[in-house]
N, C-alpha and C positions, 0 to 999 in steps of 0.2 A: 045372383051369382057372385061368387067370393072374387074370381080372379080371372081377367079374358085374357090371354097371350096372346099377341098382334103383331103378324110377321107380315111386314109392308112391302111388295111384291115389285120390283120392276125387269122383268126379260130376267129373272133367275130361275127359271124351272127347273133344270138339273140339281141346284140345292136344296128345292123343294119335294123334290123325287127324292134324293138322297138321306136327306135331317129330318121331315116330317114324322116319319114312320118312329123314331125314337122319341119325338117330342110326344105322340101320339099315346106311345107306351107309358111312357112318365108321370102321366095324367089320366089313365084310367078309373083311379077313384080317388081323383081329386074334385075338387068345388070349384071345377075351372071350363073357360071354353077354347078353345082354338079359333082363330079369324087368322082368312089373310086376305088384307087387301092390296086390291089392285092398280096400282097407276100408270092404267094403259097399256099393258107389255105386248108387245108383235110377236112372242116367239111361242105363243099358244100354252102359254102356260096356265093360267083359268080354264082352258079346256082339258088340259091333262087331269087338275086339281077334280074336274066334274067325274072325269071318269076314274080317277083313282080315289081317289078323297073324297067322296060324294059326301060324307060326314061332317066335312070342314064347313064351317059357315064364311061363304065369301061377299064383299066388299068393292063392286067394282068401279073404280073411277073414271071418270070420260077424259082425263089425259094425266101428263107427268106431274105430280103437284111437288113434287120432292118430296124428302125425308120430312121436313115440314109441314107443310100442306099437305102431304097424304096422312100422315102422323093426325094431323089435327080434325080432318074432314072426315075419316076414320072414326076415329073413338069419341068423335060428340055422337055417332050413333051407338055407341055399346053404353050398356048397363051394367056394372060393377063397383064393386067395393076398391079392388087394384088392378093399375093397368100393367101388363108385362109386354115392353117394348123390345122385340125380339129379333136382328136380321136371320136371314134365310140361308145363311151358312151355320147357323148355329148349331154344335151336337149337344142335347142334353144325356146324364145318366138318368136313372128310375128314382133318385131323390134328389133333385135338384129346387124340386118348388117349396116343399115340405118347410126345409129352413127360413126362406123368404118369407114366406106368410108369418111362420112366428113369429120371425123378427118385426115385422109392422102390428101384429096384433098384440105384440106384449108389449110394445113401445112406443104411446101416440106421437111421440116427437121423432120418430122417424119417418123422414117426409118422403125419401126413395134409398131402396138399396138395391143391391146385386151380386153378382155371385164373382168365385173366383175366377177369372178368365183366363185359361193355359190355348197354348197354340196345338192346333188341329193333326199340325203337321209334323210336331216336335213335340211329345205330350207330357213330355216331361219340364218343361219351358213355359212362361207365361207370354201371353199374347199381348201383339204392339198396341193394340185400341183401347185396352184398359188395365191388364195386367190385373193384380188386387187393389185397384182403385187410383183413381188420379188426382193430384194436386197441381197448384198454378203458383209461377214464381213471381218474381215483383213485375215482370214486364210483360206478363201473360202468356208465357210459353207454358203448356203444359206437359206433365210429364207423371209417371205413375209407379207406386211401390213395385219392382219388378222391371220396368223399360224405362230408362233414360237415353232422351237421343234415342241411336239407334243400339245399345248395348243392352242386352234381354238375358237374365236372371234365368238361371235353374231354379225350378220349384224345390226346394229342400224343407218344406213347413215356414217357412222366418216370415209368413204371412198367417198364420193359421191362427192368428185370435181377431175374433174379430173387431173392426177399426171402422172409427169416422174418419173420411176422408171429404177434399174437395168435390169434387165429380166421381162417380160412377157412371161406365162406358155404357152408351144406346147400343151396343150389340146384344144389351142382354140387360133390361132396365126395369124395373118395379117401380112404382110410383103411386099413391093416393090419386081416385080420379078426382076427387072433393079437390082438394090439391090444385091441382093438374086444371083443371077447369077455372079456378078461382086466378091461376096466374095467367090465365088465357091460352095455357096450353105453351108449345112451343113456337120461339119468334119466327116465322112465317118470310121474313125477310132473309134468313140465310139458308132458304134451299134445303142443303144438306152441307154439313159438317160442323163439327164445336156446336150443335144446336143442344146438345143433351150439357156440356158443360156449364152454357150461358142458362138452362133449364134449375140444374142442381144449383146453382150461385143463386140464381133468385128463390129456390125455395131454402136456403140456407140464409136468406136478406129475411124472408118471413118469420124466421126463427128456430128451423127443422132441421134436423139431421142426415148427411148423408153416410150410408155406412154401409160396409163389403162384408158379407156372410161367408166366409170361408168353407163354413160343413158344403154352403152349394156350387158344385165345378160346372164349369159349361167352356165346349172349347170350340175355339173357334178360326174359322177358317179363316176369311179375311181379305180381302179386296175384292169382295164379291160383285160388288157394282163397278167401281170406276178403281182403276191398277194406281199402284202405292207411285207409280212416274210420270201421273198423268197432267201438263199442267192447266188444264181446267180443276183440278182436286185442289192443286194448291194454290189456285184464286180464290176459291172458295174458304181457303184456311187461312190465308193473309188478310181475306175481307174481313170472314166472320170473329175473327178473333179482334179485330178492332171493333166491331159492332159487337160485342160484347162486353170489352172494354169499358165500350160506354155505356153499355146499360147499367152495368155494375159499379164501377171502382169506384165513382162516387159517393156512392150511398155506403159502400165500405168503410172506405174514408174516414164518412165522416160519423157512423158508427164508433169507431174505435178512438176519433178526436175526443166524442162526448163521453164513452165511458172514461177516457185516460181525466181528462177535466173534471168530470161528477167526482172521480176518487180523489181531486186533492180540492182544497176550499175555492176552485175559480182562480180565473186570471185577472187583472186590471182593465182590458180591453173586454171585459165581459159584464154589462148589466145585470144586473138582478133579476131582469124581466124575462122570460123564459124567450117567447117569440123572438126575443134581438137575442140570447142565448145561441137561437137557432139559425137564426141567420146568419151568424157570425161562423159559427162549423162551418154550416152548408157553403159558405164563399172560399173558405178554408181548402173544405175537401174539392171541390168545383175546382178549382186554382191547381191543385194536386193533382188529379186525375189528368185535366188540361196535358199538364207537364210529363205525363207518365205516356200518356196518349201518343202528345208529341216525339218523345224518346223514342218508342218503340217504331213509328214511322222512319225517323232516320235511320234504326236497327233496318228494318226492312228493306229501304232505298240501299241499305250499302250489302245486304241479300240481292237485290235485284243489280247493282252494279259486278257481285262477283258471278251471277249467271251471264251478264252480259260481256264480260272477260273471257268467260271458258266457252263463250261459243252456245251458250243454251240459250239462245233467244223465245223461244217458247215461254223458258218460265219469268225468263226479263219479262214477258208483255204480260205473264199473268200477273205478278206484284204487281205494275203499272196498272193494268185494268180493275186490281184489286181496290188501290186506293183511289181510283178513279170512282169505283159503285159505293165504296162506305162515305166518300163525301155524299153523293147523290141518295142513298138510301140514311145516310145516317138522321137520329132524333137528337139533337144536343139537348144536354138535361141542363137546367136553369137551377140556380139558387132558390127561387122557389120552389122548383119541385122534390130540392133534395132536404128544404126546410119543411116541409110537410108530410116528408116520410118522416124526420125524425119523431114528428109531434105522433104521426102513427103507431109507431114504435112503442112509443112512451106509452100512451094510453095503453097499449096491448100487456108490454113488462111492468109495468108503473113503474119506469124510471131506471129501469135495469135493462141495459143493453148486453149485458154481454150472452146470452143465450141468442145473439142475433150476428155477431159475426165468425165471420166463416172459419171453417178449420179448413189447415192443410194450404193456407198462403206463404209459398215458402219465401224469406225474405232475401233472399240471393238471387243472383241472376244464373242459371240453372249451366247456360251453354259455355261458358269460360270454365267452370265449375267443372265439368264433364269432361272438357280435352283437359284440364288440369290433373283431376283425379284419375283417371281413364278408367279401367277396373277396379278403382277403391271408389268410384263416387256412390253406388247404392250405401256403402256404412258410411262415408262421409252425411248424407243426407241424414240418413238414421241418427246420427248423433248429433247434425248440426239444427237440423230443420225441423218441422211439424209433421213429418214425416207419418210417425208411428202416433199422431194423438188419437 
């Protein structure tokens, strides 16, 4: 099988009544299959699926494992070439797949893409979860060609070629399962949210591309699981995006130290010896990230101070409870382990990094940037950032 589309099911059977039937159409004679599975849902919806969808191949799991954990438990049982990671609010047209596959079959260094994503409800408008593709600023907020913040872009074409970006949105995801399997799939520790982001940054740390097919539309509805005010959603987005932080920013780091270094003759503080070479980044970027880590917590702390000014206590406890689990679940990476990705690397490039770091890290801080610019900050971006690479 060329390609399984897996729409990971929890108590949304009304979306799946609703969007199946067009995914259904889409894929008539394509090289694909349909799955959804299941994580436990109470509102009968694998039994609606039985009776209406008796075609589907279902997945059923014995409780919630999240976006995560049903995601990964999922697709070690499918068999394919590409995995399409797809929620349950999703509406496709009749050529929406067409373009993805060629896009991965004509281009082995593209590790995942995705299609344009406009709002379901405005369809002339690009959707909050991914728009045409997401990038990350230096402090790891992300945001995406089309949505900054909360200000959301008219579809006018000024996306319609296509682009590598940071992230492309899990609403609607393609990915290599060779891939996909070899990074261990998606990190299991953050449930659901930024799993697909912290996904694309490590397959772009392996060396692969992420990038948005414009010919494919899919729109999308959107808070299908848990509402855009909920604050359990936004523990989940204050934790994961720190645990992501740290899986990442180091090895970026120190990525981009050793190409900047490789291109001039060395520093003084640098032996000859490749291993201390390496260890001297890896302390470098380790050191960096620390600091960037640190930043962003105090950004957060003084988030959770102005909810607890206006009276939101809710989302006060969720920041608090947020950094409370990334201590408790976090892996802090060591100097070691970020000197031994470099020495990976090397072997892989022979000594050429720059095929290994990421597009689409925009180097500003995104949120001053936005109440600054208000409705100029989409072409501010475009012209200042990595925006359009």
């Amino acid at each position: 099988m060329k390609t399984a589309i897996v729409i990971l099911n929890w108590n949304t059977r009304r979306y799946l009544e609703q969007f199946l039937p067009f995914l259904i159409d889409s894929t008539k004679e394509a090289d694909a299959e349909i799955i959804v599975a299941d994580n436990a849902s109470s509102d009968g919806s694998m039994e609606m699926m039985s009776r209406k969808f008796p075609e589907i191949r279902q997945i059923r799991l014995d409780r919630n494992y999240g976006f995560t954990g049903g995601y990964n438990i999922a697709l070690s049982q499918i068999d394919a070439d590409y995995f399409v990671l797809m929620n349950s609010d999703i509406e496709v047209g009749k050529h929406w797949l067409e373009p993805l596959v060629e896009a991965m079959d004509g281009d082995s260094t593209i590790g995942a893409c995705g299609p344009k994503l406009l709002s379901w409800h405005k369809r002339d408008r690009f959707e909050y979860a991914g728009a045409a593709g997401g990038c990350l600023d230096r402090y790891g907020y992300p945001f995406c060609r089309g949505r900054i913040m909360k200000r959301i872009e008219k579809d006018e074409g000024q996306y319609d070629k296509r682009a590598s970006v940071f992230w492309a949105s899990g609403a609607c995801l393609m990915v290599r399962s060779e891939l996909f399997r070899r990074l261990g799939g998606l990190d299991d520790r953050f449930f659901a949210h930024m799993e697909e982001i912290d996904l694309c940054w490590r397959i772009q740390l392996e060396g692969y591309k992420i990038e948005i097919i414009p010919e494919a539309v899919a729109y999308h509805l959107g808070g299908g699981t848990l509402p855009n005010d909920s604050p359990w959603k936004l523990k989940l987005n204050f934790r994961n995006n720190l645990l992501m932080l740290e899986n990442n920013l180091a090895k970026t780091y120190a990525l981009s130290y050793s190409q900047m270094w490789s291109s001039a003759d060395g520093i003084a503080a640098m032996t000859a010896d490749t291993v201390e070479k390496d260890r001297y980044v890896a302390r470098k970027a380790c050191k960096k990230a620390e600091r960037t880590i640190c930043f962003r917590m105090i950004l957060d702390a003084l988030s959770a101070a102005t909810y607890a000014l206006t009276f939101r206590n809710g989302y006060f406890k969720a920041v608090i409870d947020a950094h409370k689990e990334f201590r408790e679940k976090r892996r802090k990476v060591t100097v070691g382990d970020i000197a031994s990705f470099l020495e990976t690397r090397r072997q892989k490039f022979c000594k050429n990094h720059r095929q290994a770091i990421a597009i689409g890290l925009y180097p500003h801080w995104i949120v001053p940037m936005s109440l600054i610019k208000g409705k100029k900050i989409f072409e501010y971006v475009r012209i200042t950032g990595q925006f359009n690479s």
